[in-house]
N, C-alpha and C positions, 0 to 999 in steps of 0.2 A: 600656073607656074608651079614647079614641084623646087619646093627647098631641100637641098640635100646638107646633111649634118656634120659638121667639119671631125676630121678625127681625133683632132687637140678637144677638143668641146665634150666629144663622145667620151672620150678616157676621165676627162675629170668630175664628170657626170658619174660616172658611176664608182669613182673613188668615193667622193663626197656619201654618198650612198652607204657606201659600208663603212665610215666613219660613223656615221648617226646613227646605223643598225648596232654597233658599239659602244657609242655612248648610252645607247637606250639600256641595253645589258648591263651595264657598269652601275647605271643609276638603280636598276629594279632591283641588284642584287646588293647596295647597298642597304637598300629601305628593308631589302626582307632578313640582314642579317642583323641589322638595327632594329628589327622590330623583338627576332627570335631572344636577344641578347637583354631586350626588357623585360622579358618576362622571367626568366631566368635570374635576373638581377632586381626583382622585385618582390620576395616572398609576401611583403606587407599588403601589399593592393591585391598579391594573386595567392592567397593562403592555399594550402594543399588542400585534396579533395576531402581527406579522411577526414579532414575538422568539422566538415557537415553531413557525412556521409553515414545515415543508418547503418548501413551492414558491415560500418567499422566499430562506430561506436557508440549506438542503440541497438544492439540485438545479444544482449547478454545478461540481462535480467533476470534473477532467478524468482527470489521472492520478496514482499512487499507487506509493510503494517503502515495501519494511518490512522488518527484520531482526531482530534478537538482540528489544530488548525497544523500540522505537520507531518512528512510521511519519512519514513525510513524503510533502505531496502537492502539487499545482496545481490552482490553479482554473481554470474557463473564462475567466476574467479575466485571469490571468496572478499571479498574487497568490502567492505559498507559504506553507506550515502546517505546521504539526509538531507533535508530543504523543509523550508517553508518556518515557521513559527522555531526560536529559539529561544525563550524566554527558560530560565533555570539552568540552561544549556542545555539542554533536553534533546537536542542534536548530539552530540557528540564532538565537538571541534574544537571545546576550549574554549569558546565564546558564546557571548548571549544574541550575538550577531544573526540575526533570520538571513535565509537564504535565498534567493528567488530562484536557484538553478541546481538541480546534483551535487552535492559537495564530497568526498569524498572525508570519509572521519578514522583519523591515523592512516595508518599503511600496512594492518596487517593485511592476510590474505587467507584466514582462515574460521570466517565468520562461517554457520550452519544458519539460524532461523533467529527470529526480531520479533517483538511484540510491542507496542507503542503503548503507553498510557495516557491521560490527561498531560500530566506535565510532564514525564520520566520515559524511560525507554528501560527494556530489559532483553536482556541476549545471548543466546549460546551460541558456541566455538564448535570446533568438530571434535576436539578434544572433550567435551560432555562440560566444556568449565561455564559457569555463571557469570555472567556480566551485568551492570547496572549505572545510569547516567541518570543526571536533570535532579529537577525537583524531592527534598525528600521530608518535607512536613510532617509526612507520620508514620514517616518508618519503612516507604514503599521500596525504596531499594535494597533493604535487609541487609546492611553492611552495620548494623549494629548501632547509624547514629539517627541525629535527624541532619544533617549538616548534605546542601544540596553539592551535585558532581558534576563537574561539566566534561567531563571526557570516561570513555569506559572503564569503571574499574571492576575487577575481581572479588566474590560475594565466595569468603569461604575457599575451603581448600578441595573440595568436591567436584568429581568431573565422572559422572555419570548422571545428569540434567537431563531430560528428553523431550520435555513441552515446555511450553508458558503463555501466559496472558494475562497482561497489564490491564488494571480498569483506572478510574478516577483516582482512588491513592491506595489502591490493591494491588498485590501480587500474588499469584497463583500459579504453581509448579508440581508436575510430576516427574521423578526417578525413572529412570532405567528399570528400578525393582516394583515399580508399580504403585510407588506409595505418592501420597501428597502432600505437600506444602504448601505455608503460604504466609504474608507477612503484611503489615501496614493497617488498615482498616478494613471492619467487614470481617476477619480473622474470625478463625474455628480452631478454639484450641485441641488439645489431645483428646480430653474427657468430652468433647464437643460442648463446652460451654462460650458465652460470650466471654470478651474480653476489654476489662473497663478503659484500657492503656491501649496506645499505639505499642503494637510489636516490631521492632525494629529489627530482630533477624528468621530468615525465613524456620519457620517451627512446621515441624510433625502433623497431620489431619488426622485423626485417629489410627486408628491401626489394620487399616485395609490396605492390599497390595497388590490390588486386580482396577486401578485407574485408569482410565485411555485416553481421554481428551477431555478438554476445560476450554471452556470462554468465560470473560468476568463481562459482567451487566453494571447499571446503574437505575437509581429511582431516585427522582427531584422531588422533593416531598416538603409542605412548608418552606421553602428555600434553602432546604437543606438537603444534602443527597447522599445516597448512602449505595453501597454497594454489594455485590452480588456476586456468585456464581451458582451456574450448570457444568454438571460432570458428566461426562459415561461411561460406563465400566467394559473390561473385557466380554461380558457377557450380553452388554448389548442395552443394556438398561440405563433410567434416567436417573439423574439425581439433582437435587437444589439444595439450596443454603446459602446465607450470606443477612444482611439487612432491605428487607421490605421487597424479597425479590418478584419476579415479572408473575410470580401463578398466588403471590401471597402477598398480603398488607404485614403481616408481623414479621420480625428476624424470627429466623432459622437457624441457629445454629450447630444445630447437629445434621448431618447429609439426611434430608429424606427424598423416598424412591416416590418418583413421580409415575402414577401405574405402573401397570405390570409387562408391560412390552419389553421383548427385548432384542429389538429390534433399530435399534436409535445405530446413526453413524455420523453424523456431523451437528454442530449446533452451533449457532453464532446470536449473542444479545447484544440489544441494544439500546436504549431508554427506555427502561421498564417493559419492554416484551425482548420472546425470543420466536425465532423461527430455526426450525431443524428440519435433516433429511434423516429418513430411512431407508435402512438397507436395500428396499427394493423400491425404492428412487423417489418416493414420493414425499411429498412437502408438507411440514405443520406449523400453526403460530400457534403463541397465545400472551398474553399481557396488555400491555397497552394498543390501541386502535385505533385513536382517534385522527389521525392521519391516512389511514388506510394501509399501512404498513404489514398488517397481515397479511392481506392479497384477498380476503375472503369479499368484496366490494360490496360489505356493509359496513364497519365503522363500528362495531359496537366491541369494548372488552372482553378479552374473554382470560377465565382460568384457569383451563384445562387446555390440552395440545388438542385443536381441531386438523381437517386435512384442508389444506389449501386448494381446490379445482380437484383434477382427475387425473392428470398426469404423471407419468411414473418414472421418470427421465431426469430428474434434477439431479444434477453431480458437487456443487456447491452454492455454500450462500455466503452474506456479509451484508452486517447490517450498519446503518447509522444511524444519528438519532431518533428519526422518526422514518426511516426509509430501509427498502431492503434492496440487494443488485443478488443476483443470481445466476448462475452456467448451467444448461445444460449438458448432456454428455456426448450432442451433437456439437457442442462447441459453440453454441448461441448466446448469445448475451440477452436478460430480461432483469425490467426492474419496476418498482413500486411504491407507494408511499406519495411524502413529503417532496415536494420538488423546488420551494423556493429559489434557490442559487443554480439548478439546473443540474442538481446532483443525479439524476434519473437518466443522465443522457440521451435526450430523448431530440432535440432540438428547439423542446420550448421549454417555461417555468410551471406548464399546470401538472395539476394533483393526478397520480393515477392512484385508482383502490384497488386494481387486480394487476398480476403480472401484464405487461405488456412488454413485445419483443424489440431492443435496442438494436438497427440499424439492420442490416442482411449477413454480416458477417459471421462464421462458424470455424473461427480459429482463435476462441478468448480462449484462457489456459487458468486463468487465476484473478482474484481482485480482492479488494480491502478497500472497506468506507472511513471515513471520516464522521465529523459532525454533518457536514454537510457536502460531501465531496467525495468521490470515488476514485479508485486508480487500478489501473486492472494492465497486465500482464498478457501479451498475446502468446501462440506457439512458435513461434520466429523469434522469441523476446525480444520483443519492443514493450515499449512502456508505453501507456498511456493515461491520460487524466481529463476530467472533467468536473464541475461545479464550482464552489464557491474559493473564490483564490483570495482574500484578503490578507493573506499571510504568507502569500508565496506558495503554498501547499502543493500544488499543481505542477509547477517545475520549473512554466514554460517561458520563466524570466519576466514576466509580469506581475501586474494583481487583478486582473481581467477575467471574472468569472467566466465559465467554456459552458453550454448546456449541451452540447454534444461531447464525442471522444475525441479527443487532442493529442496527436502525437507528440512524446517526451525527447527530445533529441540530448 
């Protein structure tokens, strides 16, 4: 039997039909304009991208200092930051508040270059002016007192500044005209004699005006520590002086020329040794060893500058207390020494005594050690850090020591 479909029946069969093909539209385009309108109306649960996004606001790092347990840096902008250990205010911020993340310290925008000390920080402007923060027991930020500073202030009425290097409670500066200064302890006065007093504002090195570049050292001696620096002259040559530095048991207080090379173009100390580069790229230590910090994978002191391996390709170094990190000028990352805290980045805690190469990458640009902590700079500027975080030093909002490289966002 064939059923045939009434035409009343047919018609409302397919009314009914595109009824509910309309409700079905009415509802999906509720939901999705109720969905579009949450997010829009929610910045809190859906933050914009740039707040965690590198190539907003991780890649403008220019340069970087670090020491005992804090790091400070400059941005491409001129802007300065600080984190980690703030005891003395030794940050910059006005408070003794540590920081576990980038802080920003004031609002100028015309910072040049930073050098960290033990407690203190010291800094030039692009205007050549002198700055000075933190701790000042004896004298080390040469503002003439001992009264500590917790925000930057101005050392003097002088704006032709060109270097500096902060150590334990040293400061050490050279001129635009070439000459040197220096203030706090460890001081060489004019005549090049010791000096029984803290000097509290930065004084005259004798009367030479061909200086190039300076790092200040330290030596723990009897539990008492005393300080240092290495200089190099235009001409290419070494020089030391200070208290009980890294090639001598006695102060020095008059510059003397360490051999006859002149050939020196970088030097960075660090608990009683130093490691330097030469001009045609090759690597020296010498002082303290016993962590293997030299890179020569014997351990024994030494007092005179030996060559480290064979290679002639090292572009920078930076040392920390017992450890050295270094760049080639393929852009490689290599380190050595003391590894306790995982400052070597290596991804574990043990000891190496020769260079060995950090990870595969060949795009590092720059770095600064700590006591036991590194922070390095790539050519994209990002920031990066690894080793010992107890103080926040590292960046990266914790106190979680890293033995690899960690990106700083």
């Amino acid at each position: 039997m064939v059923h045939r479909l009434n035409p009343a029946s047919w018609v409302k069969a397919i009314l009914m039909k595109k009824i509910f093909i309309l409700l079905a539209i009415l509802i999906l385009t509720f939901f999705s304009c109720s969905k579009s309108d949450e997010v829009i109306k929610d910045p809190v649960n859906n933050p914009p991208v740039s707040n965690n996004n590198p190539q907003v606001n991780s890649q403008n790092w220019q340069s970087i200092s670090a020491f005992g347990g804090h790091t400070v840096a400059v941005k491409k902008d001129g802007t300065l930051w600080g984190w980690g250990n703030n005891n003395y205010g030794l940050l910059g911020d006005g408070t003794i508040i540590s920081k576990l993340i980038p802080t920003q310290i004031g609002t100028s925008t015309d910072w040049q270059s930073i050098s960290t000390g033990a407690t203190f920080t010291i800094a030039i402007k692009k205007d050549g002016s002198l700055w000075s923060w933190g701790s000042n027991s004896r004298g080390q930020l040469g503002n003439g007192s001992l009264s500590p500073i917790k925000s930057p202030a101005k050392i003097g009425t002088d704006s032709n500044w060109k270097s500096i290097s902060a150590g334990i409670d040293l400061t050490v500066a050279i001129k635009t005209d070439g000459t040197l200064w220096s203030c706090g302890v460890g001081f060489i006065n004019t005549s090049g004699n010791s000096s029984s007093s803290y000097v509290m504002t930065l004084t005259k090195v004798g009367n030479d005006n061909n200086w190039k570049s300076i790092s200040t050292g330290y030596n723990m001696q009897d539990y008492d520590t005393f300080s240092y620096t290495n200089a190099i002259k235009e001409d290419g040559s070494l020089w030391d002086f200070g208290q009980h530095t890294a090639s001598s048991i006695i102060n020095t207080y008059s510059p003397y020329k360490i051999g006859i090379d002149t050939n020196w173009k970088s030097i960075s100390n660090g608990e009683a040794f130093t490691v330097a580069i030469k001009t045609d790229g090759t690597l020296w230590g010498w002082g303290n060893n016993a962590d293997g910090q030299l890179g020569d994978n014997v351990g024994s002191y030494r007092t005179t500058p030996f060559k480290i391996g064979i290679d002639a390709d090292w572009e920078s170094i930076s040392t920390g207390n017992s450890f050295t990190v270094a760049i080639k000028k393929d852009g490689t990352l290599w380190s050595w020494g003391s590894n306790s805290r995982g400052q070597l980045g290596r991804g574990t805690n043990s000891v190496t005594k020769s260079p060995v190469k950090v990870g595969t990458g060949t795009d590092w640009q720059s770095i600064s050690t700590g006591a036991t902590f590194t922070i390095a700079i790539k050519k994209d500027g990002t920031l990066w850090a690894w080793g010992n975080n107890a103080d926040g030093q590292l960046g990266d909002g914790t106190l979680i020591d890293r033995n690899s490289p960690t990106q700083i966002n």
